[in-house]
Jmol script that loads the backbone (N, CA, C; Angstrom):
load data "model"
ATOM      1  N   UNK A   1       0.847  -1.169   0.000  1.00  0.00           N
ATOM      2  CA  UNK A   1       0.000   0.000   0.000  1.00  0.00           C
ATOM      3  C   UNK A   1       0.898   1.239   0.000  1.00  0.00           C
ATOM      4  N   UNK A   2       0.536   2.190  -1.089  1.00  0.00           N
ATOM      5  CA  UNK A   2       1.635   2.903  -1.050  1.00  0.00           C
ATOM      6  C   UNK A   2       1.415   4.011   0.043  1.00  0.00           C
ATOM      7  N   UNK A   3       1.703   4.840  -0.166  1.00  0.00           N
ATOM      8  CA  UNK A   3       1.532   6.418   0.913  1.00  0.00           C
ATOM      9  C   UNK A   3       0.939   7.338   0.572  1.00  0.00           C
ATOM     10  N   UNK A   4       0.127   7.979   0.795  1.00  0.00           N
ATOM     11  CA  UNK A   4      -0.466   9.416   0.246  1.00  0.00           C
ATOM     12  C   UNK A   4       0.155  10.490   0.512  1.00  0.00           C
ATOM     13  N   UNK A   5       0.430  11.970  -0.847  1.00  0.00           N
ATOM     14  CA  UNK A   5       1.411  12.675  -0.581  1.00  0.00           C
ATOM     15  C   UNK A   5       1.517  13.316   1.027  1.00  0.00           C
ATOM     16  N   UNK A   6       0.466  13.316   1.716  1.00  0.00           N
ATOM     17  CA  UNK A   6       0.881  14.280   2.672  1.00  0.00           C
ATOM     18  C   UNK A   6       1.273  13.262   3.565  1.00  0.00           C
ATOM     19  N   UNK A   7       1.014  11.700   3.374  1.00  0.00           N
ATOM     20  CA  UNK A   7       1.949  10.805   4.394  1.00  0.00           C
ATOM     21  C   UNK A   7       3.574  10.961   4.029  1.00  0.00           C
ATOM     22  N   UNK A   8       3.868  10.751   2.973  1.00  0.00           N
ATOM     23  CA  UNK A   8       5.108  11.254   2.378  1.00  0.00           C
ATOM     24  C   UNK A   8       5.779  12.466   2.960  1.00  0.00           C
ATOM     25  N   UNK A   9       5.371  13.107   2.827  1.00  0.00           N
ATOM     26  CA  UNK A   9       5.643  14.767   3.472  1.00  0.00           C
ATOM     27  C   UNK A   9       5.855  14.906   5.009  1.00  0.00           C
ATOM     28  N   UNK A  10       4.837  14.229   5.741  1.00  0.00           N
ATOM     29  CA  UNK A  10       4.773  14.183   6.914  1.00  0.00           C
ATOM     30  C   UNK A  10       6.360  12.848   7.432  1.00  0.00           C
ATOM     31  N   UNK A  11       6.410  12.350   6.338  1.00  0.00           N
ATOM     32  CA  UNK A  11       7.913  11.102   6.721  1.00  0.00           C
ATOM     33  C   UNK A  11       9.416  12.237   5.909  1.00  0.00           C
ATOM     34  N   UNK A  12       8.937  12.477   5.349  1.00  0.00           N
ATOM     35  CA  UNK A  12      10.202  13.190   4.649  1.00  0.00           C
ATOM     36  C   UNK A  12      10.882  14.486   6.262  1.00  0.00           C
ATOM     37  N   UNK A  13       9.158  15.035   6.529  1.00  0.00           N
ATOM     38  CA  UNK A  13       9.807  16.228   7.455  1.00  0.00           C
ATOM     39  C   UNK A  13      10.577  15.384   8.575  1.00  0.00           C
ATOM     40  N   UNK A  14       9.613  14.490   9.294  1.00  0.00           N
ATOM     41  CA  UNK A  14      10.225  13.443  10.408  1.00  0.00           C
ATOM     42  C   UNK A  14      11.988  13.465  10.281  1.00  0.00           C
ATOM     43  N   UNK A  15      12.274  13.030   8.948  1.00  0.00           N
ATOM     44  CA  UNK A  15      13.576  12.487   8.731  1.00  0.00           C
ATOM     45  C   UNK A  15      14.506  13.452   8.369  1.00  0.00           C
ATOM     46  N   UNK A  16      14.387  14.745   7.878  1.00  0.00           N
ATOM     47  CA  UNK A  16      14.709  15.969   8.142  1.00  0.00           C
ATOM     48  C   UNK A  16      15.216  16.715   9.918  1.00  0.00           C
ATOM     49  N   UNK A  17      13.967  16.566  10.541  1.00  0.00           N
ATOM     50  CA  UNK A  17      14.744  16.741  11.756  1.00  0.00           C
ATOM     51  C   UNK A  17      15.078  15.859  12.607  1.00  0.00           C
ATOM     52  N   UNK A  18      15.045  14.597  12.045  1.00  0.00           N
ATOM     53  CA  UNK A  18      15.847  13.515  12.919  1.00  0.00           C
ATOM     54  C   UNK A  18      17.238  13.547  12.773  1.00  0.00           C
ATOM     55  N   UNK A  19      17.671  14.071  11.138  1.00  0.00           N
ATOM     56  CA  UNK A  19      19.281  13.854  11.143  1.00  0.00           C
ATOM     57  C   UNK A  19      19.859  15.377  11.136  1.00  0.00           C
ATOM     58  N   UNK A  20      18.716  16.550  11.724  1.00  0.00           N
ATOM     59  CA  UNK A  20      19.671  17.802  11.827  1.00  0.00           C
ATOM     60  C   UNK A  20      19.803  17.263  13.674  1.00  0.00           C
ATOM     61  N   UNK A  21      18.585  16.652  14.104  1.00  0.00           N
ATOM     62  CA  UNK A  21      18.805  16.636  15.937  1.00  0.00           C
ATOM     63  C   UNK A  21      20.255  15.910  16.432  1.00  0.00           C
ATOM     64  N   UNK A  22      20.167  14.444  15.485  1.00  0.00           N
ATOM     65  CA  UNK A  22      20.869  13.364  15.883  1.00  0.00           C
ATOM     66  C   UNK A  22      21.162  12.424  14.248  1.00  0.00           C
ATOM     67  N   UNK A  23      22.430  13.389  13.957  1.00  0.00           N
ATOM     68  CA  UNK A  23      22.964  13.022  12.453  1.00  0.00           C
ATOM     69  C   UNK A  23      23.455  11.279  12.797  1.00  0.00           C
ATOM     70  N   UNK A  24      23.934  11.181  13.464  1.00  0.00           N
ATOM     71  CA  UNK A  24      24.472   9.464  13.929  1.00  0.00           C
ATOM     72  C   UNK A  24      23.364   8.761  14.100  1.00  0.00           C
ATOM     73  N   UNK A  25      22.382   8.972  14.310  1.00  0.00           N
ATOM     74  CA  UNK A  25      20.717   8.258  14.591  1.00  0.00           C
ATOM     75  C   UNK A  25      20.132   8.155  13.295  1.00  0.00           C
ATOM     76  N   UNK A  26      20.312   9.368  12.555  1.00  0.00           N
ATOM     77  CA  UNK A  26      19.237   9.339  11.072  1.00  0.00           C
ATOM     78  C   UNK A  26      20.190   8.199  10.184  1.00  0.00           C
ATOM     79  N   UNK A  27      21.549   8.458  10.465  1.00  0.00           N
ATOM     80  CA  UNK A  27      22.515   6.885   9.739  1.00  0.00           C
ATOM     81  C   UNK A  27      22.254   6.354  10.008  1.00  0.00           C
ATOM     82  N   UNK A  28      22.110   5.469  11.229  1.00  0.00           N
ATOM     83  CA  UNK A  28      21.762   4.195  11.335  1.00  0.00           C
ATOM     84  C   UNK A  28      20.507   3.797  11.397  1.00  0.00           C
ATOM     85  N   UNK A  29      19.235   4.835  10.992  1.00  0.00           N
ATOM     86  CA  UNK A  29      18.370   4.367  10.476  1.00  0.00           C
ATOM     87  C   UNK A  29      18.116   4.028   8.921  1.00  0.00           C
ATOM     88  N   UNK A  30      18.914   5.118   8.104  1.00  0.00           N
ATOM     89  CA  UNK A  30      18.846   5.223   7.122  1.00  0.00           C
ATOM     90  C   UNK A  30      19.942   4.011   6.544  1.00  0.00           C
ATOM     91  N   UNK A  31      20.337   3.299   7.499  1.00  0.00           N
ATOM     92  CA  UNK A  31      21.063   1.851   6.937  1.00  0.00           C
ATOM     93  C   UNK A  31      20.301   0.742   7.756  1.00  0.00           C
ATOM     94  N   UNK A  32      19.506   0.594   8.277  1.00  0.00           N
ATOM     95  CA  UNK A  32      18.735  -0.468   8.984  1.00  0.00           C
ATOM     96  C   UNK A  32      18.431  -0.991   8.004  1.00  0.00           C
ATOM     97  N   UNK A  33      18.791  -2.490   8.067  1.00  0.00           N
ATOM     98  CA  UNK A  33      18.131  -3.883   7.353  1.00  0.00           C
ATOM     99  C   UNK A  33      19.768  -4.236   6.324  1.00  0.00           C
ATOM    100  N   UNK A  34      20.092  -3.122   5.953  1.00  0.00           N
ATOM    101  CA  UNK A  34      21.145  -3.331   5.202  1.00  0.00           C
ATOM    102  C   UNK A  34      22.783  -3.863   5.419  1.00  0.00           C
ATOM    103  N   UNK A  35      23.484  -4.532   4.885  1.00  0.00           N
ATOM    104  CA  UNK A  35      25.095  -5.188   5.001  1.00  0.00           C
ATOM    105  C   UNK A  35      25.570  -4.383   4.836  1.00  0.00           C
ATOM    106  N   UNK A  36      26.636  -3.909   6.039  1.00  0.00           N
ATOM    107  CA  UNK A  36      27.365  -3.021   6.163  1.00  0.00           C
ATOM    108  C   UNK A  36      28.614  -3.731   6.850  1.00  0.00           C
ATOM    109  N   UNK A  37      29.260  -3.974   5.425  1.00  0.00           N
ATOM    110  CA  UNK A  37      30.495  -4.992   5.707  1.00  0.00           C
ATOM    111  C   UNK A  37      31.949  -4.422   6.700  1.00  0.00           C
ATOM    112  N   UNK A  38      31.599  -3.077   6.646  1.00  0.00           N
ATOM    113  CA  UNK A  38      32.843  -2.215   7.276  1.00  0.00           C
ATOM    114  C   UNK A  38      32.520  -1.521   8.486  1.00  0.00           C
ATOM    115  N   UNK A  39      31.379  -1.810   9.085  1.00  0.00           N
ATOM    116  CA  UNK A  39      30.695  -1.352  10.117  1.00  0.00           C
ATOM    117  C   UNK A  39      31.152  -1.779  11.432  1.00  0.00           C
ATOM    118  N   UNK A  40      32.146  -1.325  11.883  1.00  0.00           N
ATOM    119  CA  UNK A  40      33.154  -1.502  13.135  1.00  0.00           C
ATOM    120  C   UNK A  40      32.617  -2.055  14.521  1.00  0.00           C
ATOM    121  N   UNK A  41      32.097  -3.239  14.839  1.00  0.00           N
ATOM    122  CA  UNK A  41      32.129  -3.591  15.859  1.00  0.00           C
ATOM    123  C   UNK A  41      30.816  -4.411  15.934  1.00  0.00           C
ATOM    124  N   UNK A  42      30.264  -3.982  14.083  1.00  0.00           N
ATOM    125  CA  UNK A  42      29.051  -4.630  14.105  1.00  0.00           C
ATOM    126  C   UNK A  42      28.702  -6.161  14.480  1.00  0.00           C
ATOM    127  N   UNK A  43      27.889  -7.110  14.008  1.00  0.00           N
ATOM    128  CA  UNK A  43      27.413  -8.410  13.930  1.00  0.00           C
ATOM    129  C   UNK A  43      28.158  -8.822  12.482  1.00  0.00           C
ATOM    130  N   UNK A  44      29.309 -10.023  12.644  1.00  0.00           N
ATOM    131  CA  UNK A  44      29.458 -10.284  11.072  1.00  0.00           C
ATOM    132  C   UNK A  44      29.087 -11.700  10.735  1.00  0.00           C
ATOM    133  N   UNK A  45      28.298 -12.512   9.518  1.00  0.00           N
ATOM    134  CA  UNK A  45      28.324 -13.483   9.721  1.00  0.00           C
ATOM    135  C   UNK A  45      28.547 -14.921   9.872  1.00  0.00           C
ATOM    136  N   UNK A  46      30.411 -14.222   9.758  1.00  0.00           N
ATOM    137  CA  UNK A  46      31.271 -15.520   9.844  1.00  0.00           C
ATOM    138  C   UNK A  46      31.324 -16.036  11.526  1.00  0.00           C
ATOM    139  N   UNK A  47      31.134 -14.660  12.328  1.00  0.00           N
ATOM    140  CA  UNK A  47      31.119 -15.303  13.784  1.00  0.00           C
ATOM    141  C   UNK A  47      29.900 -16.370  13.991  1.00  0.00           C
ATOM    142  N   UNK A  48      28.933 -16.769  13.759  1.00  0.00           N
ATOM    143  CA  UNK A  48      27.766 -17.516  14.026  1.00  0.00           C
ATOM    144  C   UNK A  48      28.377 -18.850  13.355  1.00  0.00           C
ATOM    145  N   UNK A  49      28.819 -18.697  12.418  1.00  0.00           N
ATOM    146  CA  UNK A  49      29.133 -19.916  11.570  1.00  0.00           C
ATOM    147  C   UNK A  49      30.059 -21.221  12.283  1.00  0.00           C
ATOM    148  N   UNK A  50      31.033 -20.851  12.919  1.00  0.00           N
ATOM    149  CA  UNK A  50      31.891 -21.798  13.433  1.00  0.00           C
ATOM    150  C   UNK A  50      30.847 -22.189  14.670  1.00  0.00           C
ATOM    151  N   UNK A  51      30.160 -21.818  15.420  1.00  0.00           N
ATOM    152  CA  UNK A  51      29.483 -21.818  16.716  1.00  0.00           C
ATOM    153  C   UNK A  51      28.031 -22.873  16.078  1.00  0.00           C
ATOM    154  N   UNK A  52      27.849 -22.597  15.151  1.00  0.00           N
ATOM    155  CA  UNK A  52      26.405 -23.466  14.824  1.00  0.00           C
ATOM    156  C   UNK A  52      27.261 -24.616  13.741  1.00  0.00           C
ATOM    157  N   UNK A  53      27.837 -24.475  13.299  1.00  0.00           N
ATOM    158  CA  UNK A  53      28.880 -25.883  12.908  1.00  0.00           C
ATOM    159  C   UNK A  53      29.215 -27.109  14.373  1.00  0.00           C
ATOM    160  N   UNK A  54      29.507 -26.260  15.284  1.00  0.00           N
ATOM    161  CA  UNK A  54      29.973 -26.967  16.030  1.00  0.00           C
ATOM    162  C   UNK A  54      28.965 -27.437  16.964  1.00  0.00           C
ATOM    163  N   UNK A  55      27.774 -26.741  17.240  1.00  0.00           N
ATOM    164  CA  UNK A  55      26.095 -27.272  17.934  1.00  0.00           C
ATOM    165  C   UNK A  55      25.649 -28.132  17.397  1.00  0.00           C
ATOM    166  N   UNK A  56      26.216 -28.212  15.490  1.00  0.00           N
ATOM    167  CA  UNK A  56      25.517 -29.165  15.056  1.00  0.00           C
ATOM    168  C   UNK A  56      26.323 -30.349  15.467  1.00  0.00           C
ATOM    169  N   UNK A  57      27.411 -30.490  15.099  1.00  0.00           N
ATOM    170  CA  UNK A  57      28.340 -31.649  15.755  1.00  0.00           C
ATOM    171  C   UNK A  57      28.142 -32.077  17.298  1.00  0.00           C
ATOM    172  N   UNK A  58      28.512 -31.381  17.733  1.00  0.00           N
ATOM    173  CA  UNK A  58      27.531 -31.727  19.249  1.00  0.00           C
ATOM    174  C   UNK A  58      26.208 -32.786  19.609  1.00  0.00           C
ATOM    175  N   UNK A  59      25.377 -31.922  18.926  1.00  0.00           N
ATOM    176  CA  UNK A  59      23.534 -32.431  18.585  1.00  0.00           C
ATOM    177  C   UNK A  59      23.694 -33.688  17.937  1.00  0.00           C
ATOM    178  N   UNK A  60      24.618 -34.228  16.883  1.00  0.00           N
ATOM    179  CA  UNK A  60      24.586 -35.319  16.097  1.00  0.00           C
ATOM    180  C   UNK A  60      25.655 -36.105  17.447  1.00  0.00           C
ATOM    181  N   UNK A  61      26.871 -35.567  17.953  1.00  0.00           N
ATOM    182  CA  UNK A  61      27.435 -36.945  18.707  1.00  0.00           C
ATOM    183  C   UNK A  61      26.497 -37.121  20.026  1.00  0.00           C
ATOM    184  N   UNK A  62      25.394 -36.316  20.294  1.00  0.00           N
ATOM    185  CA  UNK A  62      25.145 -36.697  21.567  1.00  0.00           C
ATOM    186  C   UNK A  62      22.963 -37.876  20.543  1.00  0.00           C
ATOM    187  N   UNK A  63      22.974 -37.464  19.548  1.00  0.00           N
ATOM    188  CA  UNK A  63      22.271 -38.398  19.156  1.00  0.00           C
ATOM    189  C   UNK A  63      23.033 -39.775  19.161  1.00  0.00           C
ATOM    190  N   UNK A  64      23.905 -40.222  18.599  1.00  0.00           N
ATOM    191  CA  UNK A  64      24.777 -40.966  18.462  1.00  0.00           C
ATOM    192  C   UNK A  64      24.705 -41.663  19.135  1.00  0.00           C
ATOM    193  N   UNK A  65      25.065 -41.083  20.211  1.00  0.00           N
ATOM    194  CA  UNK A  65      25.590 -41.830  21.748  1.00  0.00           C
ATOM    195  C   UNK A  65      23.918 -41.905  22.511  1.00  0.00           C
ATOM    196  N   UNK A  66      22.625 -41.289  22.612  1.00  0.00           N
ATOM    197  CA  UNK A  66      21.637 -41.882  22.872  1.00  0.00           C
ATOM    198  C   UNK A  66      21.278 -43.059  21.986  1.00  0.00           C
ATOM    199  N   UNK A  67      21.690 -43.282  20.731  1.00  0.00           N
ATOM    200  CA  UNK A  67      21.193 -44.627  19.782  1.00  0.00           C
ATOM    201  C   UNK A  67      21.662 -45.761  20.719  1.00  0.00           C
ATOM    202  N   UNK A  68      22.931 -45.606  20.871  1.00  0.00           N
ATOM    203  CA  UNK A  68      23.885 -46.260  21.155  1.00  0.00           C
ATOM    204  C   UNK A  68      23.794 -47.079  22.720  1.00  0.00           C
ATOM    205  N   UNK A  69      23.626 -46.038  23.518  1.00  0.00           N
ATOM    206  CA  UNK A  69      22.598 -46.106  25.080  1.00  0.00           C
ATOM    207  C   UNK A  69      21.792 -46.681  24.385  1.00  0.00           C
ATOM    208  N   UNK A  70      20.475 -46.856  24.060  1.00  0.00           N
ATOM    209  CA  UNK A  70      19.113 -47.151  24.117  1.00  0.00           C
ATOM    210  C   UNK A  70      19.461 -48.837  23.507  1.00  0.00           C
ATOM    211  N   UNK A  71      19.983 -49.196  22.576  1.00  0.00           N
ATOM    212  CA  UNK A  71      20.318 -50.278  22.040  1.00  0.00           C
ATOM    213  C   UNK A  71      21.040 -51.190  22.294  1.00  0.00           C
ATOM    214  N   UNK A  72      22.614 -50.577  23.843  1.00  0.00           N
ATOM    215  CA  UNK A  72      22.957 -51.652  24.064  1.00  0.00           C
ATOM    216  C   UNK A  72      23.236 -51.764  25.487  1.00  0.00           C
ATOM    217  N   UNK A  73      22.910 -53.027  26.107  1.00  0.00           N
ATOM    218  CA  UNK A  73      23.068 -53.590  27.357  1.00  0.00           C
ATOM    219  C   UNK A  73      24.712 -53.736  28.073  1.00  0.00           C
ATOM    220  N   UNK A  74      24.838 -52.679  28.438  1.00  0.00           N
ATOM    221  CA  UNK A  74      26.044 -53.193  29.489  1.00  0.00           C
ATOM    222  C   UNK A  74      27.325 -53.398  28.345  1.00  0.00           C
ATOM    223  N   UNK A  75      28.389 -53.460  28.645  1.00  0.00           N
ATOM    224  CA  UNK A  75      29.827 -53.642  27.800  1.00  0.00           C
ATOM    225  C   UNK A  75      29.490 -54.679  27.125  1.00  0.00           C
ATOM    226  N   UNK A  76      29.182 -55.669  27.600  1.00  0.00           N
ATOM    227  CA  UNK A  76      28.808 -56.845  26.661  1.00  0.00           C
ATOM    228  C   UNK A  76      28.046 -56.502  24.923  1.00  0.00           C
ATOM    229  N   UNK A  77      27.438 -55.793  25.160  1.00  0.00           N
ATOM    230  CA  UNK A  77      26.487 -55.509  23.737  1.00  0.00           C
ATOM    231  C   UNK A  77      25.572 -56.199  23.819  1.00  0.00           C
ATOM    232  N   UNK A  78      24.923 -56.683  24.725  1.00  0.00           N
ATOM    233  CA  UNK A  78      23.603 -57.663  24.483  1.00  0.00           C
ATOM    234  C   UNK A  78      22.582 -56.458  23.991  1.00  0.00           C
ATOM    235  N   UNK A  79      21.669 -56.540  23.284  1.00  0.00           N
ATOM    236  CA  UNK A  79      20.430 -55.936  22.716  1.00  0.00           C
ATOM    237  C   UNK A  79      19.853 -56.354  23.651  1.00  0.00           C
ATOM    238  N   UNK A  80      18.902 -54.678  24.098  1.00  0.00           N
ATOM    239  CA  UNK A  80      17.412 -54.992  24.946  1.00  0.00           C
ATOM    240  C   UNK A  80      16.384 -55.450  23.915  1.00  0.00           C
ATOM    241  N   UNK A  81      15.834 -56.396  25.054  1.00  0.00           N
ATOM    242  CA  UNK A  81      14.423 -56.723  23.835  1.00  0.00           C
ATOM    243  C   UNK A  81      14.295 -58.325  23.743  1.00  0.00           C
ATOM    244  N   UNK A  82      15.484 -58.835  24.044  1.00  0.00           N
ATOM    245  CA  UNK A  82      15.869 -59.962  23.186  1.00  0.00           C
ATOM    246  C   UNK A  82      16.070 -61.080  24.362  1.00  0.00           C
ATOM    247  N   UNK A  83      15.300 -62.092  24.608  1.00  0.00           N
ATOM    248  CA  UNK A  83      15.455 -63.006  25.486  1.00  0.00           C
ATOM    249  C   UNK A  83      16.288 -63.676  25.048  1.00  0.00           C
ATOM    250  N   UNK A  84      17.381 -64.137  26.895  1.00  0.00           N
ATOM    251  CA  UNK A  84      18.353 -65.124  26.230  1.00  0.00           C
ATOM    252  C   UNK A  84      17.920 -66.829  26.214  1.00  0.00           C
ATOM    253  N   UNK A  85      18.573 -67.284  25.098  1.00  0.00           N
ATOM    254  CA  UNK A  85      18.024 -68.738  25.316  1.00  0.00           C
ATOM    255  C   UNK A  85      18.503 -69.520  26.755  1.00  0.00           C
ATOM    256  N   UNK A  86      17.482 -70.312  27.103  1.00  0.00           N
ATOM    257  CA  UNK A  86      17.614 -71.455  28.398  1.00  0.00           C
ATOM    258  C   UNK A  86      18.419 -72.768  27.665  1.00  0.00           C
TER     259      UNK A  86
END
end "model"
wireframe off; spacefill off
backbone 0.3
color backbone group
């Protein structure tokens, strides 16, 4: 839905005296949503990457090791479930 001119007008003035009040505020609105690869201290998204690589490895050895629990009896390896013969 687009805007009607005097909604326009009424956002244009807004943003006018937002960056004469607080010029560092109207930037970082006027870059919100956007990659700002040089943005000093920002969020980048190679940091997440090694950390959810490694949750996933985690999540898969601790599945692993519940298979592994649930299926076998004691050092021996006997399978639950399974009567021994008389």
């Amino acid at each position: 839905m687009a805007l009607s001119p005097s909604e326009r007008r009424i956002l244009d003035e807004l943003a006018e005296r937002t960056a004469a009040e607080d010029p560092d505020y109207a930037r970082r609105l006027a870059t919100f949503g956007r990659h700002e690869p040089s943005a000093p201290g920002g969020p980048s998204w190679r940091v997440p990457v090694p950390a959810v690589a490694a949750g996933a490895l985690l999540a898969v050895g601790f599945a692993v090791a519940a298979v592994a629990a649930a299926n076998l009896d004691g050092i021996g390896g006997r399978r639950r479930g399974r009567h021994r013969r008389r």
